[in-house]
C-alpha positions as CSV (number, residue, x, y, z in Angstrom):
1,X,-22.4,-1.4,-30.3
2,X,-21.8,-4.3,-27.5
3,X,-22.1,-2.6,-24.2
4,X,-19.2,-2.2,-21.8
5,X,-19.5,-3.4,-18.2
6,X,-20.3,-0.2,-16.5
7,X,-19.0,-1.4,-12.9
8,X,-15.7,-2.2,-14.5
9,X,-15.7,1.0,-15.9
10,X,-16.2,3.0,-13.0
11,X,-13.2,1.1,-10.9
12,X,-11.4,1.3,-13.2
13,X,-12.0,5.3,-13.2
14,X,-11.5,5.1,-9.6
15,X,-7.9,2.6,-9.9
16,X,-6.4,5.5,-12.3
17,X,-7.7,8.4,-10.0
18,X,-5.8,6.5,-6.9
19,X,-2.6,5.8,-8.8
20,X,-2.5,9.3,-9.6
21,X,-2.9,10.5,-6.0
22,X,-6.3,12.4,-6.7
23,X,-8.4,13.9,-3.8
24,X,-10.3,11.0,-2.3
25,X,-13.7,12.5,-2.5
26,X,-13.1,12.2,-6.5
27,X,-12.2,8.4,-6.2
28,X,-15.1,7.8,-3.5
29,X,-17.4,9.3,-6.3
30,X,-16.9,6.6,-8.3
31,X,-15.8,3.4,-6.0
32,X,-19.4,4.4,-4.1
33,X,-21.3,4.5,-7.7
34,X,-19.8,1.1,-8.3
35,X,-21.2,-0.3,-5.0
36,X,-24.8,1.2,-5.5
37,X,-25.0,-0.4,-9.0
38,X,-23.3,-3.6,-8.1
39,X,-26.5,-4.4,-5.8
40,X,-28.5,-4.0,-8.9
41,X,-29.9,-6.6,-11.8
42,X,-28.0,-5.3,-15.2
43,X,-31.4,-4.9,-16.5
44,X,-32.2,-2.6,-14.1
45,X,-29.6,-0.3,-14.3
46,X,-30.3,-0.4,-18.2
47,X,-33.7,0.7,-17.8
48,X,-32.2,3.7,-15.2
49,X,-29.7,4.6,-17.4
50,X,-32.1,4.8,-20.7
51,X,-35.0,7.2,-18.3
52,X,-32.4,9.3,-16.4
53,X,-33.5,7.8,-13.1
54,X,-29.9,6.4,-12.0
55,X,-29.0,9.8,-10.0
56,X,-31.9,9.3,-7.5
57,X,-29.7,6.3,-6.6
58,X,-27.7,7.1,-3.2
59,X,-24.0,7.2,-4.4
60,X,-24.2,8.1,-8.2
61,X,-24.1,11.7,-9.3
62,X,-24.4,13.3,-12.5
63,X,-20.9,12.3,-13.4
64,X,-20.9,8.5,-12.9
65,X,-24.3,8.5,-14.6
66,X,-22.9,10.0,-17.5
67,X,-20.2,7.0,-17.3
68,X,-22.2,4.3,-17.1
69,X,-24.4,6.1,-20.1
70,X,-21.6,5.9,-22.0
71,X,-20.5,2.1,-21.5
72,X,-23.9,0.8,-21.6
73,X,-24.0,2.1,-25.1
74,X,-20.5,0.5,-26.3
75,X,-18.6,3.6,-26.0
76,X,-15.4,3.8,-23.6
77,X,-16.3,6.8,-20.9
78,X,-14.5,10.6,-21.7
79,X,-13.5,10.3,-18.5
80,X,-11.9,7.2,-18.3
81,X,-10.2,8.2,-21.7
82,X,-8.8,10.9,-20.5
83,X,-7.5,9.3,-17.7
84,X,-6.1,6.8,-19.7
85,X,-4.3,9.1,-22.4
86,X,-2.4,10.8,-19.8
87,X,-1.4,7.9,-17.2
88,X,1.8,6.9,-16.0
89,X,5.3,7.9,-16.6
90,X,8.1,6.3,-18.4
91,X,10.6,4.8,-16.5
92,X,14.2,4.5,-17.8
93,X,16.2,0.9,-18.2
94,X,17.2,0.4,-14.7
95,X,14.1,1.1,-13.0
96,X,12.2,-0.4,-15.6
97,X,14.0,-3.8,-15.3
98,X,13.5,-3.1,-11.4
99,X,10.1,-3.0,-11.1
100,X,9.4,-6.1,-13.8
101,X,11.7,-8.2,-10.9
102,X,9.3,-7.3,-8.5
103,X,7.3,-10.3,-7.5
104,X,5.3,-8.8,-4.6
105,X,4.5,-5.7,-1.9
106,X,5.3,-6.1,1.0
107,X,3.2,-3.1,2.9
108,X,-0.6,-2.7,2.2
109,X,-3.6,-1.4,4.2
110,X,-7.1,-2.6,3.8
111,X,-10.6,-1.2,5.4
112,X,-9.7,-3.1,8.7
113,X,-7.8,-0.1,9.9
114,X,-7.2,3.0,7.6
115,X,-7.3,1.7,4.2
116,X,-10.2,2.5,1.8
117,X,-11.0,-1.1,0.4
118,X,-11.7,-4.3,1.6
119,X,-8.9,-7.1,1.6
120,X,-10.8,-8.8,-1.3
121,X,-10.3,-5.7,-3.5
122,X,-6.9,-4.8,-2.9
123,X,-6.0,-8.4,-3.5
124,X,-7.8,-8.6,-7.2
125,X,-5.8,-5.2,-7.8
126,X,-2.7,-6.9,-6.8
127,X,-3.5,-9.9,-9.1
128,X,-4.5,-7.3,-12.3
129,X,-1.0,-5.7,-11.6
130,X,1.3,-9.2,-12.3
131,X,1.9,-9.6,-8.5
132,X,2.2,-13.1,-7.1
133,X,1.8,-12.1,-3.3
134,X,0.5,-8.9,-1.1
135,X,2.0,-8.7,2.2
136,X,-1.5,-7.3,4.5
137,X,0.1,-5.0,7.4
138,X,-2.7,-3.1,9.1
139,X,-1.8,-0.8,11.8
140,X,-1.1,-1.7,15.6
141,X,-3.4,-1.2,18.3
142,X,-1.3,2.0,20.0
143,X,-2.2,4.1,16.5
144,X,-5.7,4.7,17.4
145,X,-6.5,7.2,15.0
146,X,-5.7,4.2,11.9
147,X,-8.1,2.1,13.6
148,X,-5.1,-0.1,14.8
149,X,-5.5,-3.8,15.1
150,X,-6.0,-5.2,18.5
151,X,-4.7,-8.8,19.2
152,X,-8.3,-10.1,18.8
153,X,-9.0,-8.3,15.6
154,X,-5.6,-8.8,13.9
155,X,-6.9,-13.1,15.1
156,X,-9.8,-12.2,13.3
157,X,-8.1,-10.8,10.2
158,X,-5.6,-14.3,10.1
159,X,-8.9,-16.6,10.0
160,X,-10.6,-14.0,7.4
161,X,-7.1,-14.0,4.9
162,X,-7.0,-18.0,4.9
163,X,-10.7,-18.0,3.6
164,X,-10.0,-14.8,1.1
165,X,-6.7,-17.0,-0.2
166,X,-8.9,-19.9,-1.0
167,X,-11.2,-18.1,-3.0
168,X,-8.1,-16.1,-5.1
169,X,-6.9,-17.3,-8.4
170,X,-4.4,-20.0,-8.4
171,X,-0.6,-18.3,-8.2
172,X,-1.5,-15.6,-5.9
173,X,-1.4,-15.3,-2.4
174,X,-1.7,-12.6,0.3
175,X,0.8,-13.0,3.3
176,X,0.0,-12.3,6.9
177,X,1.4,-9.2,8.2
178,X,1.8,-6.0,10.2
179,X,2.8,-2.3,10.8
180,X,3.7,-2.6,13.8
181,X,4.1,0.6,16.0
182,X,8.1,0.9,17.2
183,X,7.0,2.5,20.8
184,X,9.1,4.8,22.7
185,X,11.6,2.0,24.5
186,X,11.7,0.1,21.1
187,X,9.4,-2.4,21.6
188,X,6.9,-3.6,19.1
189,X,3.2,-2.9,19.5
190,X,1.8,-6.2,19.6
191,X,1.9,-9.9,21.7
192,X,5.1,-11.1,20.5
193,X,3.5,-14.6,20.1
194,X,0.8,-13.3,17.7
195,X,3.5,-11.9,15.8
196,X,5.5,-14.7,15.6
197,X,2.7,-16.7,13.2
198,X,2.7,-13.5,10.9
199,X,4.3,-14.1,7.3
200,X,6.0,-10.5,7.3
201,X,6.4,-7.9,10.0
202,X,7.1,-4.2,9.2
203,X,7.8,-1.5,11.9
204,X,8.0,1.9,11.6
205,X,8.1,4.8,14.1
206,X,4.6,6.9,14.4
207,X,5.3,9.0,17.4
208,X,7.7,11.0,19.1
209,X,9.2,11.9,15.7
210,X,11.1,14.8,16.8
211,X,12.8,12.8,19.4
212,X,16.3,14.1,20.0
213,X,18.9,12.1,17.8
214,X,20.7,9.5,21.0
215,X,16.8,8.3,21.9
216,X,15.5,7.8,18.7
217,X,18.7,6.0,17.5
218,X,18.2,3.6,20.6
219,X,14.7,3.1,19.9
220,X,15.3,1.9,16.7
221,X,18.3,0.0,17.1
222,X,16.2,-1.7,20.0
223,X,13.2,-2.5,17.6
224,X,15.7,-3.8,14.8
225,X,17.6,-6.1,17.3
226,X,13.9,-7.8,17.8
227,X,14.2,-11.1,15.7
228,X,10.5,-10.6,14.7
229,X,10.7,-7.1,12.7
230,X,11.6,-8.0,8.7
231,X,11.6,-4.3,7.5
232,X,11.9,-1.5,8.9
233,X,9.6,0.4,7.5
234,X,9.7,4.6,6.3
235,X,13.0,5.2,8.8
236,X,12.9,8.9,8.7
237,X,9.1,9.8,8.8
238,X,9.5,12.6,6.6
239,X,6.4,14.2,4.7
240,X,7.6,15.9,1.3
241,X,4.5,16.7,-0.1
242,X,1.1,18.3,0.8
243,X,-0.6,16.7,-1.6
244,X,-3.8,15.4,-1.1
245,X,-2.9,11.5,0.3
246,X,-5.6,9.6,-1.7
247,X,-6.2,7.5,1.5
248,X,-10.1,6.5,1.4
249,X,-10.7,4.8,4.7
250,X,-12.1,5.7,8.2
251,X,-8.4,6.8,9.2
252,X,-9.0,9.8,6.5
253,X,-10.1,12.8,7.8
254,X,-10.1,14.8,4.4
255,X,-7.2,16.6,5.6
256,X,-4.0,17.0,3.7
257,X,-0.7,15.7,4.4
258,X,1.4,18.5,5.9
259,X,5.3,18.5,5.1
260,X,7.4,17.0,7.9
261,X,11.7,17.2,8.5
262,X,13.1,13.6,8.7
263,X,13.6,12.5,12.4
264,X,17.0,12.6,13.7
265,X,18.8,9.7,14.3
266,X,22.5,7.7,13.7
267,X,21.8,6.6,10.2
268,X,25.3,4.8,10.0
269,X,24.7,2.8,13.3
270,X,20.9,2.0,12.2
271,X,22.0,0.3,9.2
272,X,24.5,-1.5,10.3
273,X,22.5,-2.8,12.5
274,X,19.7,-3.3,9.6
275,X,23.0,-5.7,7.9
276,X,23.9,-7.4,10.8
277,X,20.0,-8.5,12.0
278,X,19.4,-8.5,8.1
279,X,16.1,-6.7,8.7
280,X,15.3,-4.9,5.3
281,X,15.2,-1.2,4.7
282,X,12.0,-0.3,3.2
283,X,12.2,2.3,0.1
284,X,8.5,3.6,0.5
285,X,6.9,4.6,-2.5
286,X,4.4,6.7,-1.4
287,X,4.8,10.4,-3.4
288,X,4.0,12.4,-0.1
289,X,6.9,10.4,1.6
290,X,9.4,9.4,-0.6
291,X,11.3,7.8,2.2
292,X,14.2,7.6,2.7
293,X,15.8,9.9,0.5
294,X,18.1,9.0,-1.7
295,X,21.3,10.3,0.2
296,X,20.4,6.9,2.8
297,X,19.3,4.9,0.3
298,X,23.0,5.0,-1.1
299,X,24.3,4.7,2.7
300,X,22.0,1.8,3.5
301,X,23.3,0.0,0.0
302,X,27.1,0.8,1.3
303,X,26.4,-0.6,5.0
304,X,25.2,-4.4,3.1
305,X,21.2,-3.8,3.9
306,X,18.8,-6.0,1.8
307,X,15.7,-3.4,0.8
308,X,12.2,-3.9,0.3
309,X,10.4,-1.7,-2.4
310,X,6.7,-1.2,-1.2
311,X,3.6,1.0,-2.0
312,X,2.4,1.7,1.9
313,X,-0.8,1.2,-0.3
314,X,-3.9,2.5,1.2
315,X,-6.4,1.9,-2.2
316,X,-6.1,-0.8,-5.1
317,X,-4.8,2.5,-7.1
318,X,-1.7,2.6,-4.9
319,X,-0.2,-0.6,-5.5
320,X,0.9,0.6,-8.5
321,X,3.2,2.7,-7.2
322,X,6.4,0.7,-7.3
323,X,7.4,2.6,-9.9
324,X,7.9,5.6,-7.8
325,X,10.2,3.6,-5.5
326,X,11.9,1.9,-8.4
327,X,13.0,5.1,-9.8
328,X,14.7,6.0,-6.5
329,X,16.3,3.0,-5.9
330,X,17.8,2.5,-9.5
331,X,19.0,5.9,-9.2
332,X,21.3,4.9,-5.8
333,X,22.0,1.9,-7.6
334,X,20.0,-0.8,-5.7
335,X,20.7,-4.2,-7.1
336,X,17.2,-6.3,-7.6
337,X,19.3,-9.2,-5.9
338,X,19.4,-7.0,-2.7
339,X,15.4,-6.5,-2.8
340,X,13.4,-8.9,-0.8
341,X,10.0,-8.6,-2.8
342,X,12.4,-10.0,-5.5
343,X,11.9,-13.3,-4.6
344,X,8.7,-15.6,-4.1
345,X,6.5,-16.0,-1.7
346,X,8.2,-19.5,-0.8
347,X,11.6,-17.7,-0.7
348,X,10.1,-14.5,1.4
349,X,8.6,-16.8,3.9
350,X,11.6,-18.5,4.5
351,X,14.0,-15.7,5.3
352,X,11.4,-14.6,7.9
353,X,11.0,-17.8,9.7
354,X,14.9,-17.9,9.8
355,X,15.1,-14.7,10.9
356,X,13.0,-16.2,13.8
């Protein structure tokens, strides 16, 4: 039988693992198996593979061994079959015809602050998935403990995208972006010049979650007045799961996400102050957050907000997680006209700068 390419095998173990929010030391397993052999001449990891010498390399255990046994000789890996019989879920009409409108995400982390992969990888995921654009918000500098961008690295990070976008396949682009801290007074964590050149800007509130209801209404209403955020991003905060959260980056501590209550705030006056700036609502996809629920989706939708359905992806796995948001939203009825990854890059970049 014609070999398989073992590398491809093992992200691809490694994709499915993240899309189904498995612990990250499983999905490490098999992203760091892919690095070691990567460095390797394919005759090389053959000859390991055929003498039983490939676990004495750093980063491959008995498990990817046994994968890349399996591919070299033709066959598809058990694990990655298994995987494969029982991914996914279906989606119904509405959400289904939701998520194929969807042209882009507009929130995704890379290895600069607490994401798992480099920007390189998460944009080849986004291209495998049908996406024409990722949106790349790393943190802000005041969210230490994501390895939050200062001015001079998020600089850095602009020069490094332009290079990474001329190497990318032709119809696919990543935007400039942030997730920009909304401090305590409302202001946005980072030099409002430098955030004037990004494509996309999301905020969302980090800190001071249980801030009594009159402050943290201000604070937002202040941050969405600020003609440089375009989403607001996760409003409430909330944590609905403890699920492991699949993040693989120097920001995870191999902790679990603890449940948290929704912060308090005027959800009436917020969005109608999300219409009248047109700043989007994000409809978060992650499973842990699920944020907001569906009871401010509807009241966002009633007050005239656009949305924006994003992953929060921390891992190439992630970004197929749409789905999860899709669901929600076609449940509340969202309209794919009133979604701003809807649209094309060209289209997306254009409301921002107006909205500038």
């Amino acid at each position: 039988m014609t070999a398989r390419d073992p590398i491809a095998d093992l992200r691809r173990i490694a994709f499915l693992l993240e899309r189904a929010n498995e612990a990250t030391y499983r999905v490490r397993a098999f992203r760091s198996a892919a690095k070691a052999l990567a460095g390797l001449p394919a005759a090389e990891v053959a000859e390991r593979a055929g003498n039983g010498t490939l676990t004495k390399l750093a980063g491959v255990g008995d498990v990817t061994a046994r994968c890349v046994a399996e591919s070299l000789a033709g066959e598809e890996p058990v694990y990655l079959r298994r995987l494969v019989a029982t991914e996914g879920s279906d989606l119904d009409a509405e959400a289904t015809a939701l998520r194929t409108a969807l042209r882009g995400d507009c929130h995704t982390h890379s290895d600069w602050s607490d994401g798992g992969s480099p920007i390189e990888e998460m944009a080849l995921a986004a291209v495998e998935l049908g996406h024409e654009y990722m949106v790349l918000t790393d943190h802000s500098p005041r969210l230490t403990v994501a390895r939050g961008l200062t001015a001079d690295r998020l600089r850095r990070q602009l020069d490094h995208v332009a290079q990474v976008n001329e190497a990318l396949p032709e119809g696919f682009r990543i935007l400039t972006g942030i997730e920009v801290d909304i401090l305590a007074d409302g202001s946005l964590d980072q030099d409002e010049a430098l955030l004037a050149r990004l494509d996309v800007v999301v905020g969302s509130v980090h800190s001071g979650l249980k801030d009594e209801r009159a402050k943290m209404t201000r604070r937002m209403l202040t941050a969405i007045a600020n003609p440089h955020l375009d989403i607001l991003g996760h409003c409430t905060g909330r944590m609905v799961s403890s699920r492991p959260v699949g993040v693989t980056g120097p920001g995870d501590r191999g902790h679990r996400a603890r449940t948290r209550a929704e912060s308090d705030f005027d959800a009436d006056a917020v969005f109608a102050a999300c219409a009248e700036h047109d700043t989007a609502v994000e409809i978060n996809s992650r499973p842990e957050r699920q944020d907001p629920p569906k009871r401010l989706i509807r009241r966002a939708l009633e007050a005239g907000c656009r949305f924006a359905i994003n992953t929060d992806a921390h891992a190439p796995g992630q970004l197929d997680w749409q789905r999860f948001g899709c669901e929600r939203a076609a449940l509340c009825g969202v309209p794919a006209d009133r979604v701003v990854n809807t649209w094309s890059a060209k289209q997306l970049v254009k409301w921002t700068a107006a909205r500038s």
